[in-house]
Each structure stands twice: as C-alpha cells, then as structure tokens.
C-alpha positions, 0 to 999 in steps of 0.5 A: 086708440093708443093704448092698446097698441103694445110697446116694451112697457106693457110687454114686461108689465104683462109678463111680470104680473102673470109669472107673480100669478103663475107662480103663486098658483105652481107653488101652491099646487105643487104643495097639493100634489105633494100632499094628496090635495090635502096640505097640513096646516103647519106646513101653510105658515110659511107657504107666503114666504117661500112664495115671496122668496121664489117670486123675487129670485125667479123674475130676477133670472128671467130678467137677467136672462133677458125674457122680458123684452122678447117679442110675443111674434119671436118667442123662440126656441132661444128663449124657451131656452133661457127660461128654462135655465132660468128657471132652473137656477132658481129652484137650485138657489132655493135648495142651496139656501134650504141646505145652508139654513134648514129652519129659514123655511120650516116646515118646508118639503123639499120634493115642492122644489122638483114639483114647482120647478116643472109646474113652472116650467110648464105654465111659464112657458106656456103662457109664452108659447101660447101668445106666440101660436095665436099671433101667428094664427091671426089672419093680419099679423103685425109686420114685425121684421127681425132686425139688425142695427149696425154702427153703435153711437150715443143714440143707439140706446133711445132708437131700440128703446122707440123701437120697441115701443112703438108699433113700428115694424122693426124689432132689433135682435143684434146689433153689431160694432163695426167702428175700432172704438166700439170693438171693445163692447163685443159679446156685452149687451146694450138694451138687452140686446147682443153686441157682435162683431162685423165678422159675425155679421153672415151668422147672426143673419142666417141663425136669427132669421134677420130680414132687415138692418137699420144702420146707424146714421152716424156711421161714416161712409167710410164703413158703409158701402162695405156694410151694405155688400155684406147686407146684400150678400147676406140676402137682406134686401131691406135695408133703412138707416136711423135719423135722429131728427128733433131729439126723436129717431127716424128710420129712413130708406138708405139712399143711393147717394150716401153709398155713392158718396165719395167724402174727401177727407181734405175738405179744408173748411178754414181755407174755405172760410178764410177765403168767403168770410165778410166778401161779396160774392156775385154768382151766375147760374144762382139757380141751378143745382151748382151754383144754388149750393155755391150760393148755400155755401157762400151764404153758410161761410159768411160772405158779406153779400150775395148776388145771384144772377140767373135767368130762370125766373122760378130757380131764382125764386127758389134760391131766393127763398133759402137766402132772403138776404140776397139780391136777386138779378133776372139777367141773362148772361149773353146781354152784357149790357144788361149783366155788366151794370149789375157787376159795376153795382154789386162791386163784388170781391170774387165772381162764380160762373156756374150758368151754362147750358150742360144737357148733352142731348139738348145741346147736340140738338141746339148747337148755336144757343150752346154756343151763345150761352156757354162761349159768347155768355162766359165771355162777357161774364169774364171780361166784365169782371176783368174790366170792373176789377173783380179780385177772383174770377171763378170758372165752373167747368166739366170733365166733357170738357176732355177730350169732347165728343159733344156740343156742350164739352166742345162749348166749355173747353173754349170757355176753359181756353179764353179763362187761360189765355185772356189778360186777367188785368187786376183779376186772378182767374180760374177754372174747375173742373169736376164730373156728375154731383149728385143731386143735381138736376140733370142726374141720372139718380131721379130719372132711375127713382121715377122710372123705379116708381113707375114699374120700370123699365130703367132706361141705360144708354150702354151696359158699359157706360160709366160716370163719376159721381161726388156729393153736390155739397163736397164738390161745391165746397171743393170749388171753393177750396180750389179758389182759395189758393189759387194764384190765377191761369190754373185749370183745377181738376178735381178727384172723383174718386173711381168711376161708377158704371151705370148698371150698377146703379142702376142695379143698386137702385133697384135693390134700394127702393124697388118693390116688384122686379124692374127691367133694365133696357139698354137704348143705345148711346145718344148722339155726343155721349161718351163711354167714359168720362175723363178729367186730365187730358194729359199726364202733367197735372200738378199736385196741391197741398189737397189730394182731391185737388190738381192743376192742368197744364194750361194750354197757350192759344192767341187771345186774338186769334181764339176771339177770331175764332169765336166769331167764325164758330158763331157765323158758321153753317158748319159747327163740328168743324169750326169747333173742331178748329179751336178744340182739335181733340173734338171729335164728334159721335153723331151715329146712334148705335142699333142693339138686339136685346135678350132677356134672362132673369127680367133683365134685358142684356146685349145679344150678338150686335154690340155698339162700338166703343169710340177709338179716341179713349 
C-alpha cells in the first residue's frame, strides 16, 4: 500500500495542517487564559485576523528555518532549536507591526502574544517531539540511516528529493563541496539541506551522528580514494555512491574498482579512433576478459569488421552476443592450418594477439601446453599475419613477463623476443605489455566478493605481496593507444600507477562489502609467484608523447637461433632449463613456503617463520 509509506510531501502536508490547527487552537485559549475563560465579544471581532496573520507569519519561519523536512525519527535538539527561534520571530513581528499600527488589530491585548508564544511553543513542539517518542518505541523502527551526500552535480537536487520520498533507508542531513567549482555554495543550502566544506567533513560526522555517506557518482576519481579514507577515518563504514540510471537515481555499493582505478589522464581517443575507424580488426583470445573489451573497443571506435577468433565455445558465444555484427571463428591458435585461412579470408588491416594461456598455477603444473599455447600458437599467429600482409600486428603481453619466475612469464617474454627479433616483411609489429586489470577473469577482486560472501576466511598468498591494478577499459583503450603510434619492434610498457598490496584489498574489501568480521589467512606463495611485479627490466625505457606509455629497449636474439631453441624447449624433458636458456633471467621458485599463524583481532598475522623474499628483486 503505497500510500501509506511517508515521503516529503505527506511530512509538510501533516506538519502544516497540524500547526494551522494548533495555532488556532493556542490563540484562542491564549485569549481564555487572558480573560478569565470569559472573552469579551468585541475583542472576538478581529480574533480571525490575527489568527490569519499569525498563521502565515508562523509557517513561513518555521519554513525558512527549515522544520518542514526534518524526519520524525531525527527531530533533535537542533530543530527544537529552530522552532523555537521560529517561533520567537514570529511573535516579535507581530508586536512590532502592533506598535507601528496600534488600530491595524484593534481591540488586541498585547499580553495574548506572551501567552500564544509559550502556548505555541508547547503544542508545536510537542506534537514534534511526540511523533519522534513513539518512533522510537516501536519495536520495528524504520532503518533510517543520517546520511552524508559527498560531491555536488546537477543531480544531486533530484537524489535528495527520491530520497526523501521514498521508503529508502537513507536520509541525507549535510552535504559536502569537495570539487573547486562547488566551493563557492558553501554555507548556502541545497534542498534544505546544508553545504560544507570537505574540511568540515570529521565534524559534521561526529555532531550530526552521521552513519552513512553516498557519494556523487559524478565525482572524478581523482577526489574519491581521499573522499573515502576520511570516511573510514571517521568510522563510516557505510558507504553506497549514487546512479542515475533511466532518469531515476540509484544508490549502489561502492565498489573496489572505482577506488582501485588508476584513470590516465592521456587516454587519447581521437588517436585511438583515427587509428580503428573503418578498419578490419581480427582479434585472438576474442573471448577472454582482454581481448572480449578489445573487441568492445574495436567495435565502439568504428572498425569496419571484427573477427574474433577463440576457442572456448561459450566466451565466443558471449562476446558474439554484445557484437552481432562479428564473424565468429572457433579455432585454436596452435593448427595453423586452421587459423591461417581465416587470416587469408578475413584480410584484416591490424591484428590483436590476446589468446594466451595467463593462470600462473596452471601454467606451473601444465608447462608443455603452456608452452604450446603461448610460444608455438603466438608463432603461428605472428607469422601468418607476416605472411598475409597484416599492416599492424599487436602483441599482448604481461609484466611476468619481467624478469620471470614462472612458466607462463618465461612462455611470453620468448613470445615478446620472437615479436622483436622476426622479420616483420610488409607489417609492423608490437608488444604491450601492462599488469592485472581489473575485472578480468582471473582477478584476485571475485574470488575476495565470493570468499567475502561466503563468511571468509579471505585467502593471501603473502602479507607482502603486491600488484599492480588499472581498469580492464583503460588499459584496452591504452593498448590501442600504443598501436597507433607505433612504427613497428617497440616493446610498450604501460604506466600502472603504484602498486597495491594485497592486504590492503583485501582489508578494503571487507570494510566494503563484508556484514560479520571476516578472516585473512595467509597460505604461502604458490610455486612461480612473485612478490612484486615488475614493468621494465632495465632503466632504458623510452618516453612517448603519453606519459602512461613507454618503450623498452629491444632485446637482439638470432631468429634462427631462437626458433632453434624453441624446438629444443618443445623436445625438452627438462623445461626450467631450456627456458632458462632463451630467457637467462628466469629463475624459477618451486619451494612452497611454511608459515605459523597467530591471531589478534580475527586476523590471522605471521609469527616467527617468515617466508623468504626472492633474491633476484
């Protein structure tokens, strides 16, 4: 029943009718009182007019002084404040205009505004006060949480006003200017309801009992990791950001990617457009988490037609569904003779090489299909491109790639080595290489959400492990960036930004979405994992026009030689050491590390054996 839930409009609707009648009510026994409950007839006649007058002067004070809007569940000491002075400016309007015009409400006892004033107060009040006590002695009270809105946009004025007139569980009490153009509305109000400076952020928390914030979800990111450590500092552990979604505002979880998020500010989209528009793309890996938002990309940028090849029949099937338009090809990329005649049909003006095998553990476990899949499957999508005449062959490669300490690291810096070293013919080929995205599929981010929903505990490998972490979006539209000016050998690196650790995810995580305490239980690093991640293996990176974007120094390696090698690698009963031959930096970590655990506050911290850090950082 609809109807019956409140909402803003009910609230002044209710509050308006009853002070009309309360104030006819206080006047008129204020009139009794003063004369003995016997009032003179003449002093009757103009009983309407000051009730008139006193009615419109007293709702527009308690209006301006903004007690209209207020909550019955947070009808505070605040408010009974404003009332009050309200109140008060009233009744001292009233005598003002009967000493500049004496005869305006004649015959008019002036001790009825003293009386009316407490009578006033009293019943006004009251009612207020009354409809807050029993609220609060129901047994199932609403879920009404004080809220702080952060950020202030054009939408702002409509998500306060569904809001307040809805059955939602927050009700905003501050809001708080936070960009430079929105510092100037400071002290002004918006919807009745304060503007504050970020400054002011801790004490509005603390003397309005704030419990919840809803930031703006057109805030840039830019403010929002700042935004959100004075949040937790300040104890508000709920925290949603606003949507406007189909003209109608929804408030949503915060998620960890948007405070993860690293937004380049050179993302350079007529660079990027210039380079896909009215071109035939032909992407491997189509249906994994890279080359799926390539493909998006491709497909939002204008290329002319997309092929997407994969081999996984259901993440073809998915990406198949977001691009009707694209031709669809279940191949896998080590039968060149099945993958060649798709390039010899599809003609494609540029080619992106995203299939790849990336799960460190698997790969460890699983070396020779590793090494089919990412050496022996890049090598035939390289050179069947070479030999069909493809302008721009893109290479998508890893930070493992750095300096390895595992299978699948190994298996991309030789695929990164053949992009360099073949002879490109008519093509220009390029590598890019870049960390974790968020999003993807093999993200640590939902196997935390799922270990987060299940009641923990949250599984780390190592309480020093760290990772760098971009948007899937950004870092696809980077690789495309990358492309477009490249002139053909460069091995890109791409600017993650700093590096995360792990536990603070994970921490952060748990302050997101957790609703019980969760544990953290460190497990020891898997065979092949690193600490940290690495970019550049050397300091001789060359800068671009793009600050997010840097070139290698190519590495020199016999073609012949290194396809020599490749074959060995492929007939070896000893694969560590004949990667190690083509990559001397490999240096592979197969001992799992033994921790003792203790725990304080739920958490689970190292005690006295700590797992080595790896010499080769």
């Amino acid at each position: 029943m609809g109807w019956l839930q409140p909402n803003s409009t009910k609230r002044v609707t209710f509050f308006l009718l009853t002070d009309i009648a309360f104030s006819f009510f206080t006047l008129y026994l204020a009139y009794l009182l003063r004369f003995n409950f016997e009032i003179p007839v003449e002093f009757l006649e103009p009983f309407i007019t000051v009730a008139i007058t006193l009615i419109i002067f007293k709702t527009a004070f308690i209006y301006l002084f903004k007690n209209y809007t207020i909550v019955w569940r947070f009808y505070s000491l605040l408010e009974a404040k404003n009332l009050f002075f309200a109140l008060t400016l009233t009744y001292l309007l009233l005598a003002v205009i009967q000493l500049i015009v004496p005869t305006l409400f004649a015959p008019f006892p002036r001790s009825v505004i003293i009386i009316d004033l407490f009578l006033s107060i009293v019943f006004l009040g009251g009612i207020r006060l009354f409809k807050r006590i029993m609220l609060g002695l129901k047994s199932n009270p609403s879920p009404l949480n004080p809220t702080l809105l952060i950020g202030i946009s054009p939408n702002t004025a409509n998500l306060i006003q569904s809001t307040l007139t809805t059955s939602r569980e927050y009700y905003p009490i501050a809001i708080i200017a936070v960009q430079e153009n929105n510092l100037n509305m400071i002290g002004s109000h918006l919807g009745n309801i304060k503007i504050y400076g970020i400054e002011a952020m801790g004490e509005v928390i603390r003397t309005k009992n704030i419990t919840a914030a809803i930031i703006d979800g057109s805030l840039p990111s830019a403010y929002l990791r700042d935004v959100y450590t004075q949040l937790n500092e300040n104890n508000i552990r709920e925290i949603k950001r606003s949507r406007l979604l189909h003209e109608n505002n929804t408030i949503e979880d915060l998620s960890i990617e948007e405070l993860l998020a690293r937004h380049p500010k050179d993302l350079d989209s007529q660079t990027i457009g210039a380079f896909i528009q009215n071109k035939k793309v032909l992407i491997t890996g189509a249906g994994g988490s890279i080359g799926s938002e390539i493909a998006i990309q491709c497909h939002r940028f204008g290329a002319s037609s997309l092929v997407l090849v994969d081999h996984s029949e259901y993440n073809l099937y998915q990406i198949g569904e977001k691009i009707p338009s694209a031709e669809l090809y279940l191949c896998n990329i080590i039968d060149r003779n099945t993958f060649e005649p798709i390039i010899q049909h599809a003609k494609p003006d540029i080619l992106i090489h995203a299939a790849a095998y990336k799960h460190v553990p698997l790969c460890e476990q699983n070396p020779h299909a590793a090494i089919l899949n990412n050496i022996v499957g890049s090598r035939n999508v390289i050179d069947s491109a070479i030999v069909h005449n493809v302008s721009k062959i893109v290479i998508i490669s890893t930070d493992k790639a750095v300096r390895p300490t595992n299978i699948m690291g190994a298996t991309k810096r030789i695929v990164e080595l053949y992009a360099q070293n073949v002879d490109p013919r008519n093509s220009e080929i390029v590598a890019v290489r870049f960390g974790n995205v968020l999003g993807s599929s093999g993200s640590v981010i939902p196997k935390f959400k799922s270990q987060i929903e299940s009641g923990g505990p949250i599984t780390i490998t190592h309480p020093e492990i760290e990772r760098y972490f971009m948007l899937i979006s950004e870092a696809c539209q980077l690789v495309l960036q990358a492309a477009a000016i490249a002139r053909g050998g460069e091995l890109f690196i791409l600017d993650m930004g700093e590096s995360v650790k792990i536990v603070d995810l994970a921490n952060t995580m748990i302050r997101l979405y957790a609703t019980q305490p969760i544990e953290i239980v460190y497990t020891g690093l898997r065979p092949g994992e690193k600490l940290y991640e690495e970019l550049l293996i050397d300091e001789s990176e060359q800068k671009t026009a793009f600050e997010s974007i840097m070139i290698a120094r190519s590495t020199p390696y016999e073609i012949e030689r290194l396809n020599n090698d490749i074959t060995s690698l492929l007939n070896a009963s000893d694969v560590p050491t004949a990667l190690r031959h083509i990559v001397p930096e490999y240096t592979p970590k197969f001992m799992k590390h033994e921790l003792e655990f203790h725990t304080i506050d739920g958490v689970n911290t190292l005690g006295d054996v700590q797992p080595e850090k790896c010499s080769t950082f």
